[in-house]
C-alpha positions, -999 to 999 in steps of 0.1 A, spaced: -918 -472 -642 -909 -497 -672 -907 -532 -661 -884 -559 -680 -897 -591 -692 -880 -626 -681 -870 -626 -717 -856 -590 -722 -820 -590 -730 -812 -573 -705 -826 -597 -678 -808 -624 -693 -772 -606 -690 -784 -601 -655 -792 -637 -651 -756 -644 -667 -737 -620 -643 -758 -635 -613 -746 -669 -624 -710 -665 -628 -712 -644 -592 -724 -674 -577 -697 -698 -590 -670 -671 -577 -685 -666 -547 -677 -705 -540 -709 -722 -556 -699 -743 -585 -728 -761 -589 -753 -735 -578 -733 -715 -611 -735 -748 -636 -775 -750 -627 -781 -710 -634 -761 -709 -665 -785 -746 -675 -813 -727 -667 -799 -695 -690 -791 -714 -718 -826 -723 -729 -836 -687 -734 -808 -671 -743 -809 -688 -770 -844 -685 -779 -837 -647 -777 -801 -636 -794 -799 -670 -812 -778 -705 -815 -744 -685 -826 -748 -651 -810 -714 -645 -789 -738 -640 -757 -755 -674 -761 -719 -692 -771 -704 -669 -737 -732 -689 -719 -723 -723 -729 -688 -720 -721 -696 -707 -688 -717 -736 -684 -690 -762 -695 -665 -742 -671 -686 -746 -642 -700 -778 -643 -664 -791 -650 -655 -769 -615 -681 -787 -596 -671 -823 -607 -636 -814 -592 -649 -796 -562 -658 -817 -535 -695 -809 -519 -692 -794 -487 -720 -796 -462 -721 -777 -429 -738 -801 -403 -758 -779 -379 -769 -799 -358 
């Protein structure tokens, strides 16, 4: 069994296609915070001006801009 590291890129277009999953499903913000946490190390890994790391910060504008518009929804269960 071969196991991928946290920085294989492979794991990161994972990461990336988790994240923009999220934001469809309905989580804005949840998306903006995953593609934060993404940018760090894709860059590290393919580069500032790889098409994958720029892909990454435009998701990141596009969903952070989609959460300020969004209102938060909370379910009270109580």
């Amino acid at each position: 069994m071969r196991v991928l590291g946290a920085d294989h890129p492979a794991t990161l277009t994972t990461r990336n296609n988790l994240a923009s999953w999220r934001g469809r499903a309905g989580d804005a913000a949840g998306a903006a915070q995953a593609f934060a946490d993404l940018l760090e190390p894709m860059v590290r890994v393919l580069g500032e001006d790889h098409p994958h790391a720029r892909m990454v910060r435009h998701s990141l504008d596009r969903w952070r801009k989609e959460a300020e518009r969004t209102p938060d929804v909370r379910i009270d269960r109580s």
